[in-house]
Backbone as JSON Lines, residues from 0, in Angstrom:
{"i":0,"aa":"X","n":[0.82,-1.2,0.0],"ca":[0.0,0.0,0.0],"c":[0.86,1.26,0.0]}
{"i":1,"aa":"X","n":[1.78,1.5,0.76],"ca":[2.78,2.58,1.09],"c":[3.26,2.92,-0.13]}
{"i":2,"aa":"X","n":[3.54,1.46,-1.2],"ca":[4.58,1.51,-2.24],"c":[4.04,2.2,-3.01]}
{"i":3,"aa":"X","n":[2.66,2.14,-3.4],"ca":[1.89,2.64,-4.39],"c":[1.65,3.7,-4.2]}
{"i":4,"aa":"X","n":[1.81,4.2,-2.85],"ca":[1.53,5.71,-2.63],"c":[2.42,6.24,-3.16]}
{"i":5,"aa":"X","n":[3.72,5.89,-2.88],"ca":[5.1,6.69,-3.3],"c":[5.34,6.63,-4.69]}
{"i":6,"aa":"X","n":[4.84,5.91,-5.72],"ca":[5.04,5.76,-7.02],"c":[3.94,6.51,-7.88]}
{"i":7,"aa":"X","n":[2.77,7.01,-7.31],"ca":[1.67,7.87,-7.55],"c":[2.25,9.0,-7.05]}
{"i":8,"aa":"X","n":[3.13,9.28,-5.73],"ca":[3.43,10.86,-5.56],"c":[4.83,11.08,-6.87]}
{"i":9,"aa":"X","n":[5.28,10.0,-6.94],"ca":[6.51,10.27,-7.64],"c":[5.57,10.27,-9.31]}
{"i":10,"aa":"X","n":[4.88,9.72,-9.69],"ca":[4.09,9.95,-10.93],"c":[3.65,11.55,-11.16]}
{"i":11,"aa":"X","n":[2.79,12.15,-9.76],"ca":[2.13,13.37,-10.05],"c":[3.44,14.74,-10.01]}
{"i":12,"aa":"X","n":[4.49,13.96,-9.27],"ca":[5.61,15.28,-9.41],"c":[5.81,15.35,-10.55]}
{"i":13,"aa":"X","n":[6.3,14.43,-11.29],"ca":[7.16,14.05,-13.13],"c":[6.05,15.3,-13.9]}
{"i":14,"aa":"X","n":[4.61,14.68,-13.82],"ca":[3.58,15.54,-14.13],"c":[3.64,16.96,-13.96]}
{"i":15,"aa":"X","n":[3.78,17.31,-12.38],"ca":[3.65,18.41,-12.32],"c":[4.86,19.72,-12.52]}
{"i":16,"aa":"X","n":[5.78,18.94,-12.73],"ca":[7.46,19.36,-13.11],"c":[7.33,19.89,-14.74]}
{"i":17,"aa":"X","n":[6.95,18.87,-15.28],"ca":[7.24,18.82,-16.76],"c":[5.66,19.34,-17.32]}
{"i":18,"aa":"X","n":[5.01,19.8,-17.0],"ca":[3.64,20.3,-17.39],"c":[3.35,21.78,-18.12]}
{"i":19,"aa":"X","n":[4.6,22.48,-18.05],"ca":[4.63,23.47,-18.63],"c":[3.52,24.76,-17.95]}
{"i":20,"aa":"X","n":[3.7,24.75,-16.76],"ca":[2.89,25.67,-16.05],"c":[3.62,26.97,-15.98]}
{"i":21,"aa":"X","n":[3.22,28.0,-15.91],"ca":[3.96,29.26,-15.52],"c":[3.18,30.17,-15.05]}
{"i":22,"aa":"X","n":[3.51,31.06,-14.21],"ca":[2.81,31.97,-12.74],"c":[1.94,32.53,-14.2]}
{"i":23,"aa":"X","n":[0.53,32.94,-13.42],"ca":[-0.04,34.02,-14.3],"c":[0.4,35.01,-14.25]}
{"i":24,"aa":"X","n":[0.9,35.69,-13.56],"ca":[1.74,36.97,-13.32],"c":[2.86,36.92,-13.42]}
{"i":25,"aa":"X","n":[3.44,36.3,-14.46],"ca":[4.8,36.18,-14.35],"c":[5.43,38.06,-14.54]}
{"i":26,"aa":"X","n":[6.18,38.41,-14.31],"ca":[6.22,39.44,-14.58],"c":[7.27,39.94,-15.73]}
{"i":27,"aa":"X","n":[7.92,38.77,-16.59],"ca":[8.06,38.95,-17.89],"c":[6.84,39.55,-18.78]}
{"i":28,"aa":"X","n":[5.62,38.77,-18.07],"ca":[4.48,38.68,-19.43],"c":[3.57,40.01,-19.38]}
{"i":29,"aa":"X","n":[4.06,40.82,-18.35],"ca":[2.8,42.13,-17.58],"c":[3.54,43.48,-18.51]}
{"i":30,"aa":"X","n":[3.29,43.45,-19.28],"ca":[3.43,44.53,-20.25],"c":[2.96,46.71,-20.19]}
{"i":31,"aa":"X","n":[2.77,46.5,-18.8],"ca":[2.09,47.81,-18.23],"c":[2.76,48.22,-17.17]}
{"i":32,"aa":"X","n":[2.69,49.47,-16.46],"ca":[2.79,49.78,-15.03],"c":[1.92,50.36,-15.2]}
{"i":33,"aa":"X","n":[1.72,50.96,-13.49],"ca":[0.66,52.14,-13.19],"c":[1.76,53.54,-12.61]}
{"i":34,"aa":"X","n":[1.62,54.98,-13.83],"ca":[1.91,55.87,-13.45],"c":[1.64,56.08,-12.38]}
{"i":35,"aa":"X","n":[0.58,55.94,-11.72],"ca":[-0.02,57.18,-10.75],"c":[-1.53,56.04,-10.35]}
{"i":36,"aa":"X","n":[-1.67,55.91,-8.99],"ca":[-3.06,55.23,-8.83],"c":[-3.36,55.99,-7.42]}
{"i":37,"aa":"X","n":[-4.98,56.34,-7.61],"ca":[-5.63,57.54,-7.22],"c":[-6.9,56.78,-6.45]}
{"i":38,"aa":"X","n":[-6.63,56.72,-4.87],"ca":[-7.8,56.02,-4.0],"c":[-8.79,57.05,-3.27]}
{"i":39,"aa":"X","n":[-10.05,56.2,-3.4],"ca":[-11.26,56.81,-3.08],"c":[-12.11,55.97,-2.53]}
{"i":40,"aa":"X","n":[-12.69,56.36,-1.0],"ca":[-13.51,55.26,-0.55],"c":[-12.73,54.87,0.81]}
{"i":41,"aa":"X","n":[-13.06,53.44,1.01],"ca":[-12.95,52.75,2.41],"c":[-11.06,52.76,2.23]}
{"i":42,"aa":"X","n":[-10.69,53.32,3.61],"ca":[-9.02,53.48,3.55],"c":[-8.69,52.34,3.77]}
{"i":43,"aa":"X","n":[-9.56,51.35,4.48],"ca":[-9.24,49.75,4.8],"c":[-8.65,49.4,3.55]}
{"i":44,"aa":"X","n":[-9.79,48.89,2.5],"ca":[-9.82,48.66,1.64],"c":[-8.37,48.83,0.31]}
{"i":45,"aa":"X","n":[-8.67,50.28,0.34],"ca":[-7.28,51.69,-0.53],"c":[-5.85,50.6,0.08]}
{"i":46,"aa":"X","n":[-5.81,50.48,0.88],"ca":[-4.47,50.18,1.96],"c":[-4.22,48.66,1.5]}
{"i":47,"aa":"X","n":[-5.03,47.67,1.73],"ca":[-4.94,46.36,0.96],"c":[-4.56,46.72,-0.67]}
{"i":48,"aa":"X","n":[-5.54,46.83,-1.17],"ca":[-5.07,47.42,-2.65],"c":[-4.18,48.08,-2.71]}
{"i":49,"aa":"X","n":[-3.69,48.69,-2.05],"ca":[-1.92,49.34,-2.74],"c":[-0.97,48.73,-2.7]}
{"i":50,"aa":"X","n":[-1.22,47.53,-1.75],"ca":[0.04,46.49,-1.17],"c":[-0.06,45.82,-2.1]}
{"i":51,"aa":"X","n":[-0.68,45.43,-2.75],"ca":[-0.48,44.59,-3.96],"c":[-0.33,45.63,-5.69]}
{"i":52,"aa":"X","n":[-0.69,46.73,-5.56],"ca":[-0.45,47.57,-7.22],"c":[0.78,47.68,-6.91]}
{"i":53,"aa":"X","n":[1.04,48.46,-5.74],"ca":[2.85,49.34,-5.73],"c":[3.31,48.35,-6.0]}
{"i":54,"aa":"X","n":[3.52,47.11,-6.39],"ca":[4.31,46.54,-7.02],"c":[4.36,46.46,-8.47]}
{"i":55,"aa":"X","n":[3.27,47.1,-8.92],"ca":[3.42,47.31,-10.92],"c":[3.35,48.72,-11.55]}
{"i":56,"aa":"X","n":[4.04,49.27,-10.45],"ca":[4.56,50.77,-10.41],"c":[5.74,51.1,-10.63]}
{"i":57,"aa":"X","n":[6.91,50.23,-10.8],"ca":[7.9,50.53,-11.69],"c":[7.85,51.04,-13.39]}
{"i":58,"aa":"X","n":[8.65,51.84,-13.75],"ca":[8.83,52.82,-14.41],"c":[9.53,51.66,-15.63]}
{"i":59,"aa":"X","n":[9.02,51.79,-17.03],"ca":[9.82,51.2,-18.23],"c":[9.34,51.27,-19.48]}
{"i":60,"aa":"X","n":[10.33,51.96,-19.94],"ca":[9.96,52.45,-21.72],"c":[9.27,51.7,-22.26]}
{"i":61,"aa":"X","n":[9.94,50.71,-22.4],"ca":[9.02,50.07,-22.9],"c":[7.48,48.82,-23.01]}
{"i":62,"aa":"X","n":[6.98,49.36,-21.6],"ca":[5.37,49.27,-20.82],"c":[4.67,50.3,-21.36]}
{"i":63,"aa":"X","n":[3.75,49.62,-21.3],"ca":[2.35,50.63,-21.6],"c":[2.16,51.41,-20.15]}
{"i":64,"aa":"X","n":[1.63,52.95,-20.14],"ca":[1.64,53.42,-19.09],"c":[-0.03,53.47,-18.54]}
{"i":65,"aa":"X","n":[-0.55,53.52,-17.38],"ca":[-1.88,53.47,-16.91],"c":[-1.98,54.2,-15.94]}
{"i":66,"aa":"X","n":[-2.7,55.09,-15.55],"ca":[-3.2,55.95,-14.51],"c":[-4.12,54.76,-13.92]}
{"i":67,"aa":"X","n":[-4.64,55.01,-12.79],"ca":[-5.85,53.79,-12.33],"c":[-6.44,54.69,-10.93]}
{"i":68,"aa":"X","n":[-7.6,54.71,-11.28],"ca":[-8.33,55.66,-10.55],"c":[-9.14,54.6,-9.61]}
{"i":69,"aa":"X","n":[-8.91,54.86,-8.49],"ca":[-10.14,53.39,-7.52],"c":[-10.95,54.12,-6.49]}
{"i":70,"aa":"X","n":[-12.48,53.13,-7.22],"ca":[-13.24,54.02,-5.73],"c":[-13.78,52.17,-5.11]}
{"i":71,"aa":"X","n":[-13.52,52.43,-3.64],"ca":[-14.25,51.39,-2.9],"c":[-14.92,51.46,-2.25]}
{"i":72,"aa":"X","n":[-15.92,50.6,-1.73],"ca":[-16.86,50.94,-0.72],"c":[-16.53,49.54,0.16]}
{"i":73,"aa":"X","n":[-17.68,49.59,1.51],"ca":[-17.56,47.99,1.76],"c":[-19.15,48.06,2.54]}
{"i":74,"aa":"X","n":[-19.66,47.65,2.87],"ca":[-20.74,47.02,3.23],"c":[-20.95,45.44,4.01]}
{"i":75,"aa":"X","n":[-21.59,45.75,5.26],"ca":[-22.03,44.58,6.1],"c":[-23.12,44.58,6.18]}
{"i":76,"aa":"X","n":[-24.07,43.39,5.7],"ca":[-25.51,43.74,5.53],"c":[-26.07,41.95,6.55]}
{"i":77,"aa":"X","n":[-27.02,42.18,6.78],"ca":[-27.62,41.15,7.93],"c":[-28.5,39.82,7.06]}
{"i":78,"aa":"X","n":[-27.73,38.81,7.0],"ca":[-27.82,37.82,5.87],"c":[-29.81,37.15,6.84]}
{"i":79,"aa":"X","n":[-29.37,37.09,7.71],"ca":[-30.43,36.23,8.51],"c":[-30.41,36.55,9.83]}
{"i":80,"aa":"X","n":[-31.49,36.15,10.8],"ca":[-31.67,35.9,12.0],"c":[-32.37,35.1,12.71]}
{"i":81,"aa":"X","n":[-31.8,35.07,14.31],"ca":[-32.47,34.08,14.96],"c":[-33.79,34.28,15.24]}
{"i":82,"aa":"X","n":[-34.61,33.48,16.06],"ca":[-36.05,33.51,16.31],"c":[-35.95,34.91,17.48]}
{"i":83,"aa":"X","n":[-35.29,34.87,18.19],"ca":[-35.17,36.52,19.07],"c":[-35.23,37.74,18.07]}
{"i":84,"aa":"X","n":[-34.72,37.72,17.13],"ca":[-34.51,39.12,16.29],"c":[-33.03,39.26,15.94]}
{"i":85,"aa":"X","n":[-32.29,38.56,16.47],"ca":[-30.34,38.71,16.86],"c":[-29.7,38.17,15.21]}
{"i":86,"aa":"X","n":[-29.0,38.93,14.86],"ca":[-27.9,38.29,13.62],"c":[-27.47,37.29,13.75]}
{"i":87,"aa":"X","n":[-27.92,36.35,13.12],"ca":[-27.1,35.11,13.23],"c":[-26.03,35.11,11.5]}
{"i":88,"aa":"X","n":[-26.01,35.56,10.81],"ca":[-25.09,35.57,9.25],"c":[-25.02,36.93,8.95]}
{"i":89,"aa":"X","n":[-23.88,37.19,8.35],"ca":[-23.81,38.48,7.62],"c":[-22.81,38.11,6.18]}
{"i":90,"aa":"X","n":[-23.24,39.4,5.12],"ca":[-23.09,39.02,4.04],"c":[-21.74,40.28,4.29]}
{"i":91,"aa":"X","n":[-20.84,40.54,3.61],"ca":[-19.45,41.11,3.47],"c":[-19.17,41.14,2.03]}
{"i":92,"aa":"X","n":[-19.9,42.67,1.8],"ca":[-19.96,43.13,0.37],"c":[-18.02,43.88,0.37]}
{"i":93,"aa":"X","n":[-17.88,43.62,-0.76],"ca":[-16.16,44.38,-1.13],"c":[-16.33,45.02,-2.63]}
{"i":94,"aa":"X","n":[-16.41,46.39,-3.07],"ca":[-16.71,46.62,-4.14],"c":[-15.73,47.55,-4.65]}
{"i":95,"aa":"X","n":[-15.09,47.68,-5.47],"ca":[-14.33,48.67,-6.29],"c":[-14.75,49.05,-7.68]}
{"i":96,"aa":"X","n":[-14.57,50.07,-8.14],"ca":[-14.5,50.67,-9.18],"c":[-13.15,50.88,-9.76]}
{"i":97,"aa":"X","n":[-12.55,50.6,-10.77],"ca":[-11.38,50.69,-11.17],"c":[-11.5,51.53,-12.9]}
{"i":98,"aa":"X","n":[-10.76,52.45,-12.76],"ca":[-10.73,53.51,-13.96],"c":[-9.38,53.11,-14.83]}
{"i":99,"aa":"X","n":[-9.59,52.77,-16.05],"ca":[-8.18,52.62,-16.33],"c":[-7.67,53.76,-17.05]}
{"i":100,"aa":"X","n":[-7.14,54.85,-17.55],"ca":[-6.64,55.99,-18.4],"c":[-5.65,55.36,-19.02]}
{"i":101,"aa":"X","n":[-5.15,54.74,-20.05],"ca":[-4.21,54.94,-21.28],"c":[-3.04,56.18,-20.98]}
{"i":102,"aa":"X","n":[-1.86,55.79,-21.53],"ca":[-1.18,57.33,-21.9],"c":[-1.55,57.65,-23.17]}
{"i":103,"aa":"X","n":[-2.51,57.05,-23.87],"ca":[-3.13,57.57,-25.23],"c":[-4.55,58.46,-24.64]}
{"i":104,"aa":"X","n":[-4.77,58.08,-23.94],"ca":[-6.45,58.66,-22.96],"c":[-7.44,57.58,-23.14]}
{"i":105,"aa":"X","n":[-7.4,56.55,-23.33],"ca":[-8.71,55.6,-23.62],"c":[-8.71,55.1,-22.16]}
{"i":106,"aa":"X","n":[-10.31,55.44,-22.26],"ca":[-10.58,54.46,-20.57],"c":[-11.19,53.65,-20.93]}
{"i":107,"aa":"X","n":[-10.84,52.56,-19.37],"ca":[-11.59,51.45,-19.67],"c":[-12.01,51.67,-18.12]}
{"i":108,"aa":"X","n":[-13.36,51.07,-17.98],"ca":[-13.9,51.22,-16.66],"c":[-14.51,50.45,-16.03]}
{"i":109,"aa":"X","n":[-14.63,49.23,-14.54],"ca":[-14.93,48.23,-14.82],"c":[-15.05,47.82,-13.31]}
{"i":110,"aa":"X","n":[-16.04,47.46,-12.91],"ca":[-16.86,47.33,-11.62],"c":[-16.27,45.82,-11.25]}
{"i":111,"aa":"X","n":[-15.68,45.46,-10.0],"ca":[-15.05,44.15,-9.37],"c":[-16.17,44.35,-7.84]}
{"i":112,"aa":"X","n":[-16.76,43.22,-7.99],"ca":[-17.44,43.06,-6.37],"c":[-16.98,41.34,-6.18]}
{"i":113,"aa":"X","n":[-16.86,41.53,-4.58],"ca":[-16.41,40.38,-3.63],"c":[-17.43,40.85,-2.86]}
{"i":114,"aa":"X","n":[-17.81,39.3,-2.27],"ca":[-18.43,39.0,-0.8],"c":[-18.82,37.62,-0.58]}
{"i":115,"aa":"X","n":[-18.64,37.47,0.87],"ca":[-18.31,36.26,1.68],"c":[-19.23,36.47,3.07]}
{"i":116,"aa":"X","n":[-19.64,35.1,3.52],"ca":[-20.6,34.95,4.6],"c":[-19.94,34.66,5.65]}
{"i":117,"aa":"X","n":[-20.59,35.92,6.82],"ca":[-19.52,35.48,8.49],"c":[-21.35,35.66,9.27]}
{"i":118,"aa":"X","n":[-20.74,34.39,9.76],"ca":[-21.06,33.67,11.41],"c":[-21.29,34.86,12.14]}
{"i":119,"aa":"X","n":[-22.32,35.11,13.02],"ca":[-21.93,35.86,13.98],"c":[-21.53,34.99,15.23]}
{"i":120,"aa":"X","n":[-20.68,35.28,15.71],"ca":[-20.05,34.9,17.05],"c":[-20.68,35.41,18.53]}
{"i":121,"aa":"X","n":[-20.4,34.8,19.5],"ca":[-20.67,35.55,20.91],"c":[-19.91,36.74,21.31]}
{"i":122,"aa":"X","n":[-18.25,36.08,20.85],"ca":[-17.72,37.62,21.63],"c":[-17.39,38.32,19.98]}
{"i":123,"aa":"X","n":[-17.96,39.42,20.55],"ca":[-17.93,40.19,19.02],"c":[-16.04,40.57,18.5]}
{"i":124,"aa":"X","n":[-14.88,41.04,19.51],"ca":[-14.12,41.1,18.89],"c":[-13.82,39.7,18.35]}
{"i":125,"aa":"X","n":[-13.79,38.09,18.26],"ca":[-13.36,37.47,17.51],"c":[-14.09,37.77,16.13]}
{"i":126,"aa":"X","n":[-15.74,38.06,16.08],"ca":[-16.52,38.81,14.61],"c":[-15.71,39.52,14.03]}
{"i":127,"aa":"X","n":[-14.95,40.76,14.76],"ca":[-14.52,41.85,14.17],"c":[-13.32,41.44,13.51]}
{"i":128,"aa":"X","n":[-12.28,40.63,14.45],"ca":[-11.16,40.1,13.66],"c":[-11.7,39.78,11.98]}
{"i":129,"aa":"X","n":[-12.28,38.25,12.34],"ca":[-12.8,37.86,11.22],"c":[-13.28,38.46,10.05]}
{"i":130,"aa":"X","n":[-13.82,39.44,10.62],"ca":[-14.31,40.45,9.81],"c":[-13.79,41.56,8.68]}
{"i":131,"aa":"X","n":[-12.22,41.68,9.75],"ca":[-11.04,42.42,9.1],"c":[-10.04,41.54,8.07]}
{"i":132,"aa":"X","n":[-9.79,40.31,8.56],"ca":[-9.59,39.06,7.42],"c":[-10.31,38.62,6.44]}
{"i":133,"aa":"X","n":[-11.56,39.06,6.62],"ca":[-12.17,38.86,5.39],"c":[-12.31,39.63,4.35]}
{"i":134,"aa":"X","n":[-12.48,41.02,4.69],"ca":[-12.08,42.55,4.12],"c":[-10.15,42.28,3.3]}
{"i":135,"aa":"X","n":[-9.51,41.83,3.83],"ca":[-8.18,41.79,3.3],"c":[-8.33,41.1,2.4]}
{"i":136,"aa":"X","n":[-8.88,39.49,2.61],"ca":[-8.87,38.91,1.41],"c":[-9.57,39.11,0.07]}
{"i":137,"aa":"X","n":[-10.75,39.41,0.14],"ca":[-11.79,40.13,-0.79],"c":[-11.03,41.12,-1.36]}
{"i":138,"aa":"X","n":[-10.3,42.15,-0.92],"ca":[-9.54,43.16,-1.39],"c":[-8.32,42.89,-2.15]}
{"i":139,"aa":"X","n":[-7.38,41.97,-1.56],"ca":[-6.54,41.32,-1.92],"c":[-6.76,40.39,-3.52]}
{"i":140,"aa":"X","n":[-8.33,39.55,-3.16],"ca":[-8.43,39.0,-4.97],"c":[-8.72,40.24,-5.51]}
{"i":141,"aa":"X","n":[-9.61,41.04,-5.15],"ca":[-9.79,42.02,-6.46],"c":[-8.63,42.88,-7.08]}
{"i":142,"aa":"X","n":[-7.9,43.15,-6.09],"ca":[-6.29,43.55,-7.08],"c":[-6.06,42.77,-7.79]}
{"i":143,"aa":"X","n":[-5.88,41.35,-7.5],"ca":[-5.48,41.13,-8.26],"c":[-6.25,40.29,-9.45]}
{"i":144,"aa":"X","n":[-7.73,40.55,-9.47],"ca":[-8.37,40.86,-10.7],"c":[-8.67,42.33,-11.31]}
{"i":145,"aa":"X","n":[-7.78,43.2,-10.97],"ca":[-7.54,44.79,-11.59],"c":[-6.6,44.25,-12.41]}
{"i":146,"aa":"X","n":[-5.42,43.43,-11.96],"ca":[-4.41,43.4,-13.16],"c":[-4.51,42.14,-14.04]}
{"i":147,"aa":"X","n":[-4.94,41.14,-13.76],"ca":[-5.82,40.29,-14.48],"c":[-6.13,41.04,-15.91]}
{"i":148,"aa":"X","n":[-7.5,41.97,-15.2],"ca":[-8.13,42.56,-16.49],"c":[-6.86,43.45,-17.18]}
{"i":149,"aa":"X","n":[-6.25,43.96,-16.59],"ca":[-5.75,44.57,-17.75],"c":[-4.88,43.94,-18.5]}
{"i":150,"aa":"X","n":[-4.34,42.46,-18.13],"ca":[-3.1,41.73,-18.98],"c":[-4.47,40.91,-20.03]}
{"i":151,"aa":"X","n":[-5.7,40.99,-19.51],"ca":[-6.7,40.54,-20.51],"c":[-7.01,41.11,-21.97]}
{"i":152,"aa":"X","n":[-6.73,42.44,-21.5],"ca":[-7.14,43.27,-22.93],"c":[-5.85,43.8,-23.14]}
């Protein structure tokens, strides 16, 4: 039994070695920076999202250049409740607006929403934690479906 395990892990490495995979972001293939990116909205939010752009903010002739204008909001809305009246689910809306400007001037303009379902808890700061981890991550994919879209078009 053991043996077969080890000749199936050693099968799926060969596979996964020689498969010809490469990062989607490789950053050979990202053909852009962002001149200048301009936040509006939840600073939570602005603050996650920059930790991940300032990194495609280096300067190079030969990149296409992009201004990127962002507005976010966030929203906690009351999914359900118990038979008392009390929150038992909440829904954790994450929404951005992302402006793209060209150094030719063509915009492209293009609405990204996230949201994810939290538990309410007894003691509310473990909610709030949770709450702030969930805000990061939601924020965190939509950056990086801002640059997604733009290595799309």
């Amino acid at each position: 039994m053991r043996k077969t395990i080890k000749i199936l892990l050693l099968i799926s490495f060969v596979f996964i070695v020689n498969c010809g995979y490469t990062p989607l972001f490789d950053s050979n293939k990202i053909d852009f920076y962002f001149s200048e990116v301009n936040f509006e909205g939840d600073k939570q939010i602005n603050n996650y999202l920059n930790t991940v752009l300032k990194q495609h903010k280096n300067y190079s002739e030969s990149k296409k250049k992009f201004t990127l204008d962002i507005s976010s909001s966030y929203e906690k809305k009351i999914a359900n409740k118990d038979n008392s009246g009390n929150p038992k689910n909440y829904t954790i809306i994450v929404k951005v607006e992302a402006k793209y400007i060209s150094d030719d001037n063509k915009e492209l303009t293009k609405t990204f929403q996230k949201n994810k379902s939290l538990a309410s808890k007894n003691k509310k700061i473990e909610e709030r934690e949770e709450e702030i981890k969930i805000k990061k991550d939601l924020s965190e994919n939509i950056s990086n479906e801002i640059i997604f879209y733009l290595l799309s078009n």
